[in-house]
VOTINU-793531 format. One record per atom (N, C-alpha, C, O): y, z, x. Coordinates in steps of 0.05 Angstrom, whole numbers, padded with zeros to 5 digits, always signed. Last residue first. Layout:
% residues N
YZX/...
This chain:
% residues 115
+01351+02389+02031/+01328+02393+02009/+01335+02419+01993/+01321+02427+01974/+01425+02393+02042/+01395+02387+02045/+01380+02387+02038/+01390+02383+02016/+01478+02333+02031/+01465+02372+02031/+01435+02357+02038/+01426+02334+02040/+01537+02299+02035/+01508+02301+02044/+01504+02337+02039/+01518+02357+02041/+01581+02248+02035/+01580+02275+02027/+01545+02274+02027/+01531+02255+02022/+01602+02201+02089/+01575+02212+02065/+01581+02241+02066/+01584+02256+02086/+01649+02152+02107/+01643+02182+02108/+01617+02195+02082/+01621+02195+02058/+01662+02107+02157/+01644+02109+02126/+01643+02148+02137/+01640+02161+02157/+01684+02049+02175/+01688+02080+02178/+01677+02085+02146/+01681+02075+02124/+01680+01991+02207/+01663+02003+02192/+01663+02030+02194/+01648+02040+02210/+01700+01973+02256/+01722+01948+02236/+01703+01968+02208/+01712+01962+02186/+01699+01995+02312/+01719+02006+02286/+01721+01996+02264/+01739+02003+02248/+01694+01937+02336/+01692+01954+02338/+01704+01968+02319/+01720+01955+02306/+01661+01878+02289/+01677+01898+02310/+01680+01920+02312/+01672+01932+02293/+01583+01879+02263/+01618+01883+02261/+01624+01888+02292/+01610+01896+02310/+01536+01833+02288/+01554+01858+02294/+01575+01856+02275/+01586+01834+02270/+01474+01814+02257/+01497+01815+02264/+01518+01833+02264/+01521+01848+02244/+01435+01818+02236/+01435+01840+02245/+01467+01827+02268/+01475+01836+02289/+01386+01815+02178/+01412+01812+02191/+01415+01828+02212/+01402+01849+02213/+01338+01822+02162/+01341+01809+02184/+01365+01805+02189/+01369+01789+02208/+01356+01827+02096/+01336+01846+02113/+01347+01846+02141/+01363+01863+02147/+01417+01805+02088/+01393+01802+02089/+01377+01819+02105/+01385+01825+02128/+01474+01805+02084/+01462+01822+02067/+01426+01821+02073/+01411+01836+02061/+01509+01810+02152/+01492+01796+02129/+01475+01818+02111/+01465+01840+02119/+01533+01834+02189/+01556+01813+02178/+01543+01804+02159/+01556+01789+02144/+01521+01910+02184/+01516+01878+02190/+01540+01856+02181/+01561+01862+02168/+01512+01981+02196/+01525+01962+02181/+01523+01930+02203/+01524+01929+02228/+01473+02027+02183/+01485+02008+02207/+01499+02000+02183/+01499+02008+02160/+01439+02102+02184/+01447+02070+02170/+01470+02050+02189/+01483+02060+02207/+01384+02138+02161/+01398+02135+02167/+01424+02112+02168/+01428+02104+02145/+01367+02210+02137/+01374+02181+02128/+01391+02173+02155/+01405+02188+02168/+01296+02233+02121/+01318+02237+02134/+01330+02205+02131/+01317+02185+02127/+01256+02229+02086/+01248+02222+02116/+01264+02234+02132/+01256+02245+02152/+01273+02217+02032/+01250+02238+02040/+01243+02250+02068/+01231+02270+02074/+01332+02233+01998/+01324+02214+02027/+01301+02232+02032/+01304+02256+02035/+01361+02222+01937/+01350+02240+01951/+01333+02226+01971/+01321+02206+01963/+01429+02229+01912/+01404+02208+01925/+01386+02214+01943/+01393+02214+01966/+01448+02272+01858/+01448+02266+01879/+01424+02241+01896/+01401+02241+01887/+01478+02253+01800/+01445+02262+01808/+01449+02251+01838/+01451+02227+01843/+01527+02239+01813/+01525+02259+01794/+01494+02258+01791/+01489+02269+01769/+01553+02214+01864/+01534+02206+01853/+01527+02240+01837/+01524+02260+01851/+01614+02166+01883/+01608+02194+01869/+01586+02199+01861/+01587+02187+01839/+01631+02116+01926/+01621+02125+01904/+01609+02156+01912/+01600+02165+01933/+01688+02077+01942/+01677+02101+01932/+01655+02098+01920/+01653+02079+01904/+01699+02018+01991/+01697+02035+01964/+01684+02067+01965/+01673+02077+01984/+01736+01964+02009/+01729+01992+02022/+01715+02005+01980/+01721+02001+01956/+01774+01917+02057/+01777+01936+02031/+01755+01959+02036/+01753+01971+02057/+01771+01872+02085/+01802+01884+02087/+01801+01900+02060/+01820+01900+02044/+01722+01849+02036/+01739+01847+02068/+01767+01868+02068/+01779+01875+02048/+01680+01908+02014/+01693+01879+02022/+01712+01877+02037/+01721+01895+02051/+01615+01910+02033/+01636+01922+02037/+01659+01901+02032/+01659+01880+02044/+01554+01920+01999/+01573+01899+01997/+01603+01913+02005/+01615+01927+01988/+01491+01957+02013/+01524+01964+02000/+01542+01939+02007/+01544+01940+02032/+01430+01982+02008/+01449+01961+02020/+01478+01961+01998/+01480+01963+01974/+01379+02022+02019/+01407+02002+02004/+01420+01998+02019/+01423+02006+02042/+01334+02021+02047/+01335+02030+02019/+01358+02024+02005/+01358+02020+01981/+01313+01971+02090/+01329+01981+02084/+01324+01998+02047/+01312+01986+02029/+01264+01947+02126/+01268+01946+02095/+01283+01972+02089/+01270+01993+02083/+01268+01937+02186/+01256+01956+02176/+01276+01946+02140/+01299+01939+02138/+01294+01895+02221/+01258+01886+02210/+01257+01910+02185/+01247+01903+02164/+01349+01899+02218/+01331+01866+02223/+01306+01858+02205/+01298+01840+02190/+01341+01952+02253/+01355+01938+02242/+01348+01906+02247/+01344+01894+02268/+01287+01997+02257/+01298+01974+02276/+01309+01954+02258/+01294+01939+02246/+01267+02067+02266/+01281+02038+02252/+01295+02026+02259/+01316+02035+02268/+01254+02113+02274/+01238+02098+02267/+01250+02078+02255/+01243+02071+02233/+01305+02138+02307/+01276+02127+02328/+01266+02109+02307/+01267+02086+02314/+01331+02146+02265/+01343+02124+02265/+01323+02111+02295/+01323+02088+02304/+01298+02161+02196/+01307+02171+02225/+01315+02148+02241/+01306+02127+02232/+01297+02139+02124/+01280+02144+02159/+01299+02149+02179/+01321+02137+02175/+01320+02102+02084/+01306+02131+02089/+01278+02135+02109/+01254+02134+02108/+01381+02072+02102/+01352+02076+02108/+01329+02106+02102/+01325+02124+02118/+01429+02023+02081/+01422+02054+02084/+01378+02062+02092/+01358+02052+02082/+01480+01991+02103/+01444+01978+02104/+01444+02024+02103/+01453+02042+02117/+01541+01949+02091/+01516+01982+02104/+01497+01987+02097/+01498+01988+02072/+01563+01892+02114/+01543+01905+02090/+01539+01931+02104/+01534+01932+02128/+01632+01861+02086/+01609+01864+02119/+01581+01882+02095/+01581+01883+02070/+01670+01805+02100/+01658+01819+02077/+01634+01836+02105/+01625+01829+02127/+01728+01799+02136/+01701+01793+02131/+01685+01808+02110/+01695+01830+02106/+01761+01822+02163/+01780+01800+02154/+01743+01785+02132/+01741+01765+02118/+01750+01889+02178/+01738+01862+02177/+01758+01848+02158/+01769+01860+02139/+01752+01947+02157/+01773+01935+02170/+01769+01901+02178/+01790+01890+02183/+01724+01971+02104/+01721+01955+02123/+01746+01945+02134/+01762+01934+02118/+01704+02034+02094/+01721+02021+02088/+01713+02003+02112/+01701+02010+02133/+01671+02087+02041/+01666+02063+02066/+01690+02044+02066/+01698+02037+02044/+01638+02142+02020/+01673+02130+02021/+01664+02112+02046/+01653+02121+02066/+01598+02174+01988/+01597+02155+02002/+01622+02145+01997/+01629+02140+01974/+01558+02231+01969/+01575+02212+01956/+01578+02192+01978/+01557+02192+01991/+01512+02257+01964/+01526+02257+01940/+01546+02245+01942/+01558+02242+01921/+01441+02247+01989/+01473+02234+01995/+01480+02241+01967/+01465+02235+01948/+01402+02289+02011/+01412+02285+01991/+01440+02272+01999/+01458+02283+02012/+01344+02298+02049/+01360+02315+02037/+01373+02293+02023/+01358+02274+02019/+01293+02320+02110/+01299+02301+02088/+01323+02310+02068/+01325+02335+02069/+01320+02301+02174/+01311+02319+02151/+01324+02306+02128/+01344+02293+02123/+01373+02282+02191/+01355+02276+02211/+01326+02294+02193/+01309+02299+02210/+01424+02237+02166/+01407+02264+02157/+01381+02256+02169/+01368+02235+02164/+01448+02200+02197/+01463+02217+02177/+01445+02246+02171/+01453+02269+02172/+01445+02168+02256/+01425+02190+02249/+01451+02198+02224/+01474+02201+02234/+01444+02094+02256/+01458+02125+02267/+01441+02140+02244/+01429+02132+02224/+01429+02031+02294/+01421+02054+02264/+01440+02079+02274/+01448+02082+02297/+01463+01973+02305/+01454+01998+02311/+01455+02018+02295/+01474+02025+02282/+01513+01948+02290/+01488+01939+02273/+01470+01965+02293/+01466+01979+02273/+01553+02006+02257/+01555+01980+02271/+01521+01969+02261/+01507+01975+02241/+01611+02050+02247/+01580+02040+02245/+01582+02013+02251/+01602+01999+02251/+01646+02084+02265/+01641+02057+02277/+01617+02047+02267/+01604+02033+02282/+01656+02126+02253/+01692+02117+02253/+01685+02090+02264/+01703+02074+02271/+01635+02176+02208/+01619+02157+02232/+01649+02132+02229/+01659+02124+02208/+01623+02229+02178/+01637+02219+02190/+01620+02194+02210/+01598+02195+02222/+01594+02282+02129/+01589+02264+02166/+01602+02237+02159/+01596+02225+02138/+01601+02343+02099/+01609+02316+02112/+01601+02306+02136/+01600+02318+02158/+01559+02384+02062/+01579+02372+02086/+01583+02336+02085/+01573+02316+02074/+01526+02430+02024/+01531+02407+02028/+01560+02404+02051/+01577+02422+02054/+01475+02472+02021/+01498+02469+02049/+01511+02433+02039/+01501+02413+02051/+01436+02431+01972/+01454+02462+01974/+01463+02441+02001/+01462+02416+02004/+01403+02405+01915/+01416+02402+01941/+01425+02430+01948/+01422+02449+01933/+01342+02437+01885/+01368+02425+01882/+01382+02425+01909/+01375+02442+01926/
């Protein structure tokens, strides 16, 4: 079962991957808001952010941010990442997106523990 659970913070995701969990472990929750006049996406990955190249690598989820909005979620069986997780955000829902948000326009906070 999860344990040390924490917070990570990221006040810019963008289309560049960021490291959330560099080991494998557990997202329990997820708060994302978009400052975009734009719908934008957060592309989640179970892999390290060396092994993945936004565009090509087949994302494990993908999240619909909406414009000038933002959501919660709470996950009561935590989401378990085998590789370690990591994740960007795009202007497109598609694999191959890889268009930028602005700067800041993507602040996402993940409740996270470890194996």
């Amino acid at each position: 079962m999860a344990s040390s659970a924490r917070f990570v913070v990221n006040v810019d995701v963008d289309e560049t991957e960021d490291d959330v969990l560099t080991a494998g472990g557990y997202v329990n929750g997820i708060h994302a808001v978009n400052n975009n006049a734009a719908i934008l996406y957060l592309k989640l990955y179970d892999d390290v952010a060396a092994n993945v190249t936004v565009g090509t690598t087949e994302p494990a989820a993908v999240f619909g941010i909406p414009a000038g909005g933002g959501f919660t979620r709470e996950y009561k069986k935590p989401i378990h990442f085998n590789s370690g997780m990591c994740v960007a955000a795009v202007t497109g829902a598609a694999v191959s997106s890889t268009g930028a948000p602005d700067t800041n326009d993507v602040v996402v906070t993940f409740d996270v523990s470890g194996a």
